[in-house]
C-alpha positions as CSV (number, residue, x, y, z in Angstrom):
1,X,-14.1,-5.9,-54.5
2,X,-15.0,-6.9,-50.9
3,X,-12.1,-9.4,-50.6
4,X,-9.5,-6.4,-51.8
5,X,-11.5,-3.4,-49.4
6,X,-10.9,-6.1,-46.5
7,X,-7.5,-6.6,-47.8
8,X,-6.5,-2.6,-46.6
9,X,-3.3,-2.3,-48.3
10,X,-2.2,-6.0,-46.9
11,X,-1.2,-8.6,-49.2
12,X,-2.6,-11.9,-50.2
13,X,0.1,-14.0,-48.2
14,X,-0.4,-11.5,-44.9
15,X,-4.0,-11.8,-45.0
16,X,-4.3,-15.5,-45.9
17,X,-1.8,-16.2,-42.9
18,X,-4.5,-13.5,-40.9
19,X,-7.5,-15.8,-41.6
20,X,-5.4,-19.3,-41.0
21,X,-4.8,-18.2,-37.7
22,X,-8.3,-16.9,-36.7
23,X,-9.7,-20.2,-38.2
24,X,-7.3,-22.2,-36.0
25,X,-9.1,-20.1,-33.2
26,X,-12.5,-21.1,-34.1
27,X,-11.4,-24.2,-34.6
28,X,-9.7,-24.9,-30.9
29,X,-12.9,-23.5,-29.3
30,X,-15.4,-26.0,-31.2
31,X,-13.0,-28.6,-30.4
32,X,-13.9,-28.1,-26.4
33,X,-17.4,-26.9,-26.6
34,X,-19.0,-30.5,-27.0
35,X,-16.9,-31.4,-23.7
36,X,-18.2,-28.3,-22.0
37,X,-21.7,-29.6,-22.8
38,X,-21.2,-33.4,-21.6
39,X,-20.0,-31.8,-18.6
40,X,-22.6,-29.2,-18.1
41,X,-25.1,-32.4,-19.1
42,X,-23.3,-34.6,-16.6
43,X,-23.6,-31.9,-13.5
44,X,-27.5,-31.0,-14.2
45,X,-29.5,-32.5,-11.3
46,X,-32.5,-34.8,-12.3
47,X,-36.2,-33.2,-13.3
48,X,-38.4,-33.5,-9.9
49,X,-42.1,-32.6,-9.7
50,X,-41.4,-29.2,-8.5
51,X,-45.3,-28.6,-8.2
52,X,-45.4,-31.0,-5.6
53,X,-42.3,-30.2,-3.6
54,X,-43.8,-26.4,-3.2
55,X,-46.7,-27.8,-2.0
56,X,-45.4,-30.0,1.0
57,X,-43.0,-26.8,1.6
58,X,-46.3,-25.1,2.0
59,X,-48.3,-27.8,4.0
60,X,-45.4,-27.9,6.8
61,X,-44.9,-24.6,6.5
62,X,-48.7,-24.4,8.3
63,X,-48.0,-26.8,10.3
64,X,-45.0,-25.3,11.8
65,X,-47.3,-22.0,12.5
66,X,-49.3,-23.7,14.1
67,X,-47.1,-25.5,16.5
68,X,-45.4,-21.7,17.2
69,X,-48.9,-20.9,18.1
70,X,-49.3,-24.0,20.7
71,X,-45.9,-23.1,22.2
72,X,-47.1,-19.5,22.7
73,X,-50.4,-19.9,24.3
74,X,-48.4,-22.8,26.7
75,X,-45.4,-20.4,27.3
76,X,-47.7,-17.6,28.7
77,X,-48.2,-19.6,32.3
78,X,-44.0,-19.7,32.3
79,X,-44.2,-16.5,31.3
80,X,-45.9,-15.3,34.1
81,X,-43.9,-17.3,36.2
82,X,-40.7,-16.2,35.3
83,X,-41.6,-12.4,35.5
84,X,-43.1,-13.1,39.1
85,X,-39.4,-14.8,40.1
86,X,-37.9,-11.5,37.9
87,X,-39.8,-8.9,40.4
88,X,-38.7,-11.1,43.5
89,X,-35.1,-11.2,42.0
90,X,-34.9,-7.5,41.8
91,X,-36.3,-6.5,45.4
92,X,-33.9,-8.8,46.9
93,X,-31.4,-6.8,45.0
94,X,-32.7,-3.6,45.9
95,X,-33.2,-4.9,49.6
96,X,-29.0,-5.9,49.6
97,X,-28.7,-2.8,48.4
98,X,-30.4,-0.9,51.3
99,X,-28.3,-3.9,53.3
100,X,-24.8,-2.7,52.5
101,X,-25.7,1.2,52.2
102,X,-27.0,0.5,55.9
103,X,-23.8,-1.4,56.9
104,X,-21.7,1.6,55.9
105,X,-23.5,4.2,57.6
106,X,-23.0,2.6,60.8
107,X,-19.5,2.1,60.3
108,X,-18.9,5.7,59.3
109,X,-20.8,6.9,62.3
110,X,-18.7,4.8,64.0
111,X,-15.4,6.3,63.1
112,X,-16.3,9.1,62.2
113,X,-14.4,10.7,64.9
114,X,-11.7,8.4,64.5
115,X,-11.6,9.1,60.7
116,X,-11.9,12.7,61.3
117,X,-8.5,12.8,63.6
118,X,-6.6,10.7,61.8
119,X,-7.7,13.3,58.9
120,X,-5.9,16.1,60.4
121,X,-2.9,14.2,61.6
122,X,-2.4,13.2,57.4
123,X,-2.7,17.0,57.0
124,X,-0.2,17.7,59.7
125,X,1.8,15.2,58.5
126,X,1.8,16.3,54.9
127,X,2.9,20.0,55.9
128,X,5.7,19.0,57.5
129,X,7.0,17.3,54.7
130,X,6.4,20.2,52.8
131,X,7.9,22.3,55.2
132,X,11.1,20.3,55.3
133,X,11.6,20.2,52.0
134,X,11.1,23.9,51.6
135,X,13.8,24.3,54.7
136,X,16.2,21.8,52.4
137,X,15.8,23.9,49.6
138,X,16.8,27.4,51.3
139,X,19.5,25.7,53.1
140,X,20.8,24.3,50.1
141,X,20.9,28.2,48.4
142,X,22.4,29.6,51.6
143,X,25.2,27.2,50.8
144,X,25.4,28.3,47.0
145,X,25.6,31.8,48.2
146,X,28.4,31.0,50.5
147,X,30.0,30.1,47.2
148,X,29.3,32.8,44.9
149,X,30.2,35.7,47.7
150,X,33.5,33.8,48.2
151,X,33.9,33.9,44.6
152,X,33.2,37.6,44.6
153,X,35.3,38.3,47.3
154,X,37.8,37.0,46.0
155,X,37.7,39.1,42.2
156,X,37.6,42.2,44.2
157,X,40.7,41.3,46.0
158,X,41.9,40.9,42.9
159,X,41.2,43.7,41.7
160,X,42.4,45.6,44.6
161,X,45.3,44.1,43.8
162,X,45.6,45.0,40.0
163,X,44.6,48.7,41.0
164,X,47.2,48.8,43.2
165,X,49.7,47.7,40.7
166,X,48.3,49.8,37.8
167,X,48.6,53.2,40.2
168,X,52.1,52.7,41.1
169,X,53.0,52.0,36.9
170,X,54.9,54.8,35.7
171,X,56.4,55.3,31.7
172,X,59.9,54.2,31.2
173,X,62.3,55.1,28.0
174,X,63.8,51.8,26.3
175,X,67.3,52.0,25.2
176,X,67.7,53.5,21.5
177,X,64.0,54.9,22.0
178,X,65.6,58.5,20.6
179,X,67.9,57.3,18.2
180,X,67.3,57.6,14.4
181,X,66.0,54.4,12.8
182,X,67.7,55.2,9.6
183,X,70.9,57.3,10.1
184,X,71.3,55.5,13.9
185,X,72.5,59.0,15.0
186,X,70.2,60.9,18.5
187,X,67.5,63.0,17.9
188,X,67.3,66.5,18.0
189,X,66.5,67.6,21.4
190,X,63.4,69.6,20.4
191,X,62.5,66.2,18.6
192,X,63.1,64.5,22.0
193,X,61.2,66.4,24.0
194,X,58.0,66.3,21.7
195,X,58.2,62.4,21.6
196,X,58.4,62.1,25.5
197,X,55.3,64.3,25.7
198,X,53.5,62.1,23.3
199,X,54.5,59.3,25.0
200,X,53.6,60.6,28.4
201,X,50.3,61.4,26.7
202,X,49.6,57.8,25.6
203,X,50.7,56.4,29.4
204,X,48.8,58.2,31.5
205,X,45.5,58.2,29.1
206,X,45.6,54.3,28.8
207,X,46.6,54.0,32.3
208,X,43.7,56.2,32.9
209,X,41.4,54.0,31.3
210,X,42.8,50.8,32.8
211,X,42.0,52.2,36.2
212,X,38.6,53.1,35.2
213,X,37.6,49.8,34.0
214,X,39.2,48.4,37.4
215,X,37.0,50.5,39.5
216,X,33.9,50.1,37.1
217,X,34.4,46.3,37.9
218,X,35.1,46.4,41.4
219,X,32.1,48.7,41.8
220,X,29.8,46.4,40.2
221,X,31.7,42.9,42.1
222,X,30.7,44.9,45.1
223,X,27.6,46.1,44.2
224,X,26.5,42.2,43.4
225,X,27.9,40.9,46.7
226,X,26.1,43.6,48.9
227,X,23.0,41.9,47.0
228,X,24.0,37.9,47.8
229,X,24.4,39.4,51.3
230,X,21.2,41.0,51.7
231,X,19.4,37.6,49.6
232,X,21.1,35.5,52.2
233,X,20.4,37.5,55.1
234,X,17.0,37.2,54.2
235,X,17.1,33.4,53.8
236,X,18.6,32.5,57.0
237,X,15.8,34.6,58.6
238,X,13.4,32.7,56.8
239,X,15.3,29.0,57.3
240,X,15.0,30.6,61.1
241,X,11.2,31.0,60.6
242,X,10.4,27.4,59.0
243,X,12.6,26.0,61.6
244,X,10.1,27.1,64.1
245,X,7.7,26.4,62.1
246,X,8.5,23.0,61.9
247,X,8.9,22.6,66.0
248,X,5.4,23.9,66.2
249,X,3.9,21.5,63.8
250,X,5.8,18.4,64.9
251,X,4.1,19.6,68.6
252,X,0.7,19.4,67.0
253,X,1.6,16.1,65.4
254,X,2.5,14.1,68.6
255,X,-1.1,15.9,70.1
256,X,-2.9,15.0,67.2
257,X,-1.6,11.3,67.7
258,X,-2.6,11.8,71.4
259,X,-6.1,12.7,70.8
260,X,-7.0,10.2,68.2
261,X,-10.3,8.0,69.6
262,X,-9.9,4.2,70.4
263,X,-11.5,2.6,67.0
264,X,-15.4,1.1,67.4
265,X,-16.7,-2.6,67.2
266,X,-18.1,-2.5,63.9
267,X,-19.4,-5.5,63.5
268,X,-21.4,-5.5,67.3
269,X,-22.9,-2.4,66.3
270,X,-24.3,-3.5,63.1
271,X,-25.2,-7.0,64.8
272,X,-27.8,-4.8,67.1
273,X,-29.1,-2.3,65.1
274,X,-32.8,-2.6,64.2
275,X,-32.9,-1.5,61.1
276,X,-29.8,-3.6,60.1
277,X,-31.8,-6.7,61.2
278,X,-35.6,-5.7,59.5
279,X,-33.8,-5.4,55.9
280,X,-32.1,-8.9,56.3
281,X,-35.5,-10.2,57.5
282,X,-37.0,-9.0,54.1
283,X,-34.1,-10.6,52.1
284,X,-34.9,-14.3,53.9
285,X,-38.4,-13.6,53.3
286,X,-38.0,-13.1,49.3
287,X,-35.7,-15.6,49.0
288,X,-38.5,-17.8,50.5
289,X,-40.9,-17.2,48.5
290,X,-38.1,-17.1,45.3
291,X,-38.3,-21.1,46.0
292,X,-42.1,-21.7,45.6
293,X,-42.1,-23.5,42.5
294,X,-44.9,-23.3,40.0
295,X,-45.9,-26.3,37.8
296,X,-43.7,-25.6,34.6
297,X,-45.6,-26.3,31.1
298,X,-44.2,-28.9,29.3
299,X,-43.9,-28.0,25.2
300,X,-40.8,-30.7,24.7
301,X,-42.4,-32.4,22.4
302,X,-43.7,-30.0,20.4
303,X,-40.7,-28.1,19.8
304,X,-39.2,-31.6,18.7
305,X,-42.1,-31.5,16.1
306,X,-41.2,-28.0,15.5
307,X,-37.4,-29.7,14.4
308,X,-38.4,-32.4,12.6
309,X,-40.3,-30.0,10.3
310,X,-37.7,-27.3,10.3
311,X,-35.2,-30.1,8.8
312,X,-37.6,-31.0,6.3
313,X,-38.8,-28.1,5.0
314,X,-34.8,-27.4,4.9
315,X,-34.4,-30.7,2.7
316,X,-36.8,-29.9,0.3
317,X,-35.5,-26.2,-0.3
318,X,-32.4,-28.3,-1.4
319,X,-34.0,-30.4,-3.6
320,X,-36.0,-27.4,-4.8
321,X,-32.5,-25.3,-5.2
322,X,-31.5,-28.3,-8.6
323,X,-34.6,-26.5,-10.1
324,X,-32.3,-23.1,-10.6
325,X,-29.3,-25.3,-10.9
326,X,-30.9,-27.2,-14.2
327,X,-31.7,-23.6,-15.1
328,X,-28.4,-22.4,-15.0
329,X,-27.1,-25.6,-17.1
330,X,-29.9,-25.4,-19.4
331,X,-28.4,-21.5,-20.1
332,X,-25.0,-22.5,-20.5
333,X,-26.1,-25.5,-22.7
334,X,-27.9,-23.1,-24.7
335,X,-25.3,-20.5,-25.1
336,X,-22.2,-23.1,-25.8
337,X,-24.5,-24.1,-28.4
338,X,-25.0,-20.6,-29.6
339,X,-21.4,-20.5,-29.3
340,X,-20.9,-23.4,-31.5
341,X,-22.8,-22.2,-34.1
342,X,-21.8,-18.7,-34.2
343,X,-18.1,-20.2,-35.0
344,X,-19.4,-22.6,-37.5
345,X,-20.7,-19.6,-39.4
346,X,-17.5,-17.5,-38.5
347,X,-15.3,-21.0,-39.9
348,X,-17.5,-20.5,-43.0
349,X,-17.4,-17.2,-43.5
350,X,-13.1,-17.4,-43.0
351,X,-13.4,-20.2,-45.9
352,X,-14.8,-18.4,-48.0
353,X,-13.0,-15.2,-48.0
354,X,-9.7,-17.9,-48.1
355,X,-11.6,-19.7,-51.3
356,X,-12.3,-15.7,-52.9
357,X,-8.9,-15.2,-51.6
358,X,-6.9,-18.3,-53.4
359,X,-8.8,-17.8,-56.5
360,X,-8.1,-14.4,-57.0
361,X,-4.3,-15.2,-56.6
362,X,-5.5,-17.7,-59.0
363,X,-7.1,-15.2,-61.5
364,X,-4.0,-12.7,-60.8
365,X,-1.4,-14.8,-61.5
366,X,-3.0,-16.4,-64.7
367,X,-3.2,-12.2,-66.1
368,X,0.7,-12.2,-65.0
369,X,1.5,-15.2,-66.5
370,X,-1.0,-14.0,-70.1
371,X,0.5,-10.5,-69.7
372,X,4.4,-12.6,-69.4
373,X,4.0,-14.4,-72.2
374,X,2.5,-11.8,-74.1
375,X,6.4,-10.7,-74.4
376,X,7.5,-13.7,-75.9
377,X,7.0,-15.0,-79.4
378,X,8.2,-18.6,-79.5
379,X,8.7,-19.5,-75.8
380,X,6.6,-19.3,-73.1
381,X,6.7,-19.8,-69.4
382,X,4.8,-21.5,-66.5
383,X,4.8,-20.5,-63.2
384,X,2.7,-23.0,-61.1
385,X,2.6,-27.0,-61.0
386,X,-0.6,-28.5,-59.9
387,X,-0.4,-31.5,-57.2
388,X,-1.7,-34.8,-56.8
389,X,-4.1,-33.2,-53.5
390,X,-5.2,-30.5,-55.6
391,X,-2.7,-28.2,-53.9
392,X,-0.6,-26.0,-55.9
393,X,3.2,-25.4,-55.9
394,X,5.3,-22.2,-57.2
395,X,7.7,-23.2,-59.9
396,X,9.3,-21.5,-63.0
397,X,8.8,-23.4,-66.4
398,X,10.5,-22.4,-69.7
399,X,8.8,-24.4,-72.7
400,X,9.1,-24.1,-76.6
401,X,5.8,-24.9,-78.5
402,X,4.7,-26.8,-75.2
403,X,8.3,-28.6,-74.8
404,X,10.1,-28.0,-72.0
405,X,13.3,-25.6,-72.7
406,X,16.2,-28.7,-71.4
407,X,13.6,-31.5,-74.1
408,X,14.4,-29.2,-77.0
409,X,17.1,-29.6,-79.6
410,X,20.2,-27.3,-79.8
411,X,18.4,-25.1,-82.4
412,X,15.2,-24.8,-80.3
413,X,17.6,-23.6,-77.2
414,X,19.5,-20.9,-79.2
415,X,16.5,-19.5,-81.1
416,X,14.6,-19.6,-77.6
417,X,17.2,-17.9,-76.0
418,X,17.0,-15.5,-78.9
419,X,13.7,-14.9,-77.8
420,X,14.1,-14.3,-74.6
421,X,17.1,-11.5,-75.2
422,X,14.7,-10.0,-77.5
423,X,11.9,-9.8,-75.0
424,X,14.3,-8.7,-72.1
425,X,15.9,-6.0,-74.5
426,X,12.4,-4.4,-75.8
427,X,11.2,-4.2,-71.8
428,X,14.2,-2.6,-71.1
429,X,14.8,-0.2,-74.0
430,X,18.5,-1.9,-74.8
431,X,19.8,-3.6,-77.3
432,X,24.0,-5.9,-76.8
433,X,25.4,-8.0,-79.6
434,X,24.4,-11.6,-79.5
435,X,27.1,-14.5,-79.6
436,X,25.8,-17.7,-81.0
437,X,28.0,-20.4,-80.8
438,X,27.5,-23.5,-82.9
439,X,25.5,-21.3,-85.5
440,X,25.7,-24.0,-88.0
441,X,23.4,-26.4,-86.4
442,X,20.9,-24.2,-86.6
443,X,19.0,-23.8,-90.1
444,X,17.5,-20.5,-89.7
445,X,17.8,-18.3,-86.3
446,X,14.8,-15.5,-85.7
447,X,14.9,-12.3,-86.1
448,X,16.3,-9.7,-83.6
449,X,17.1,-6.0,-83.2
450,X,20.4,-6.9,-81.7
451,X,23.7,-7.9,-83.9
452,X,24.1,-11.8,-83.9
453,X,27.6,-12.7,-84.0
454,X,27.0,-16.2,-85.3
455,X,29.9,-18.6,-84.1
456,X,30.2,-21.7,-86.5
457,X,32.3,-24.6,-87.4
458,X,35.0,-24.8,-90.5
459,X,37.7,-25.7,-91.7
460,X,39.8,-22.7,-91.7
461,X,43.1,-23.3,-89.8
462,X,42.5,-19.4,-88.5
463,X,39.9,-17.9,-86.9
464,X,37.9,-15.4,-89.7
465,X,35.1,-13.6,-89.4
466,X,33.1,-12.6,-92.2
């Protein structure tokens, strides 16, 4: 019942070929486990007497403190040396400071007037530049104005021209203008006259307008060059402005240059001055006493010490580091092993459900073959041949009384055959006639619900049937 709940609808052949494969499975992985194990054997460091390697970790350990200790109480005198040269090495710095913030007042006292004239002469020179370029800039839209009211000037004489022509227009008649389109005959007069009227109504109305748009645009042509006038009017009084602007600033430029003081000696005047001199003085006088020497502890050789046990102490955390590493194997030893035997139980419990498996094929087809021959009432059939290595092979096996169907006698055949017919036709619910040929060699044929048409030898020269 367990093997056919685990079967879920599958068959026999599916599921055996299910639990081949997953014993194949279990069977490649406890081919390599006992490799896995020699290897994790062969990489496992050797057992050491940890207990004793903690110890001399812990020994030199002290020792090293107490060496730090030695070092510290000796490096206190070149402690206090090297702070002393510290404070001298920042007032020198300070005093250089004081040196160069010295040399610069001097120098800008020095040129300070100097400095200060040369000062304005920048600013002098700067305006003029700006003033030029302003004067550039107006003389170049004086010039564009020149353009644009000679453009002007020239539309309203233009203009002029056109308003000239359109007052002197006047209507004129084209030839055939009062003839009949249709009948080609002249108009009637009265018809004449009304035309012309019209005609000298739509003349003088568009000529009328034409005229008015020519005004309209000459008024607003002159209107716009009154205004460049005026604009550049206004410009050349300003360009005359700048120009004497410029005059007067080029002026104060060549007196600015005039008045500009004859530059100091620098370097004489910071030579003499007293304060100049007292800071150097301090500087040389710090530096002096920045090369008294004071007698330097010597801890060379306990910081060698120091090494020596620092590289020791690091050799025996190595060694002590293949205590986790044997750890670490001993686990994956251990769970390979686990490993191995959980598939050994998983290969068993595969075997047996392929052992339930086989023999309840067995046990199925033995009922199919019972329930089979149950049909049959002098044959019967096998369906599997049992090997020499216990295996078993699918066949199909007709025998009479135990001897096989092709080892019985002509009368054993047809009365087998009989049988068969019989069984086929009471499965199926039919029934054919039934031709036996060579009837006569048999003695007595079985029963059957279907006609026998026996077929037998004689010595009739035509076929009868009786």
């Amino acid at each position: 019942m367990e093997l056919l709940a685990q079967l879920s609808g599958r068959s026999i052949a599916q599921y055996a070929k299910e639990v081949a494969a997953k014993k194949k499975a279990c069977k490649d992985e406890l081919s390599v486990i006992p490799s896995q194990i020699e290897t994790a054997r062969k990489l496992m460091p050797e057992e050491e007497d940890w207990v004793a390697i903690d110890s001399e970790i812990e020994d030199k350990n002290a020792r090293i403190q107490q060496i730090e200790e030695q070092i510290a109480d000796k490096s206190k005198l070149n402690e206090q040396e090297y702070q002393r040269k510290a404070f001298i090495q920042k007032q020198i710095g300070e005093k250089r400071l004081q040196l160069n913030s010295r040399m610069n007042e001097i120098a800008t006292e020095a040129n300070k007037g100097r400095n200060e004239a040369s000062l304005k002469l920048n600013e002098l020179e700067y305006s003029l530049r700006t003033e030029k370029a302003s004067l550039d800039r107006k003389r170049q839209s004086v010039a564009d104005m020149d353009i644009e009211i000679e453009k002007l000037n020239t539309k309203l004489s233009a203009l002029r021209g056109e308003f000239s022509f359109i007052s002197k227009e006047e209507l004129t008649y084209n030839e055939g203008e009062f003839i009949c389109p249709t009948c080609k005959r002249p108009l009637e007069i009265e018809d004449i006259e009304a035309k012309q009227r019209e005609m000298q109504a739509n003349f003088n109305a568009n000529k009328a307008a034409r005229l008015k748009a020519n005004k309209e645009a000459g008024m607003a042509k002159k209107q716009r060059l009154e205004e460049m006038q005026g604009l550049k009017d206004r410009t050349n009084a300003e360009i005359e402005e700048l120009e004497q602007k410029i005059e007067r600033i080029n002026a104060d430029i060549q007196q600015a240059k005039a008045s500009i003081p004859e530059a100091q000696n620098v370097e004489a005047m910071i030579a003499s001055d007293q304060i100049y001199i007292d800071i150097k003085n301090e500087i040389v006088e710090l530096e002096n006493q920045l090369k008294v020497d004071a007698k330097i502890v010597d801890v060379s050789e306990l910081q060698s010490e120091k090494r020596t046990l620092n590289e020791a102490v690091q050799g025996l955390y190595k060694r002590l580091a293949n205590r986790e590493q044997i750890g670490r194997a001993e686990k994956e030893i251990a769970s390979l092993e686990e490993k191995r035997i959980a598939n050994n139980q998983k290969l068993a419990d595969l075997e047996k459900w392929e052992f339930t498996a086989l023999q309840f094929q067995k046990d199925k087809d033995a009922e199919l073959l019972k329930r089979i021959n149950g049909m049959f009432r002098y044959v019967s059939f096998s369906f599997v041949n049992e090997q020499l290595n216990g295996g078993e092979k699918l066949t199909c096996v007709c025998t009479v009384n135990g001897t096989p169907f092709l080892d019985v006698n002509n009368a054993g055949q047809i009365n087998a055959g009989i049988d068969i017919i019989n069984a086929i036709c009471t499965a199926k619910g039919v029934s054919a006639p039934i031709f036996v040929d060579n009837a006569e060699s048999v003695n007595q044929i079985i029963p059957s619900l279907s006609q026998i048409i026996r077929l037998v030898v004689t010595t009739d020269k035509e076929l009868t049937i009786k």
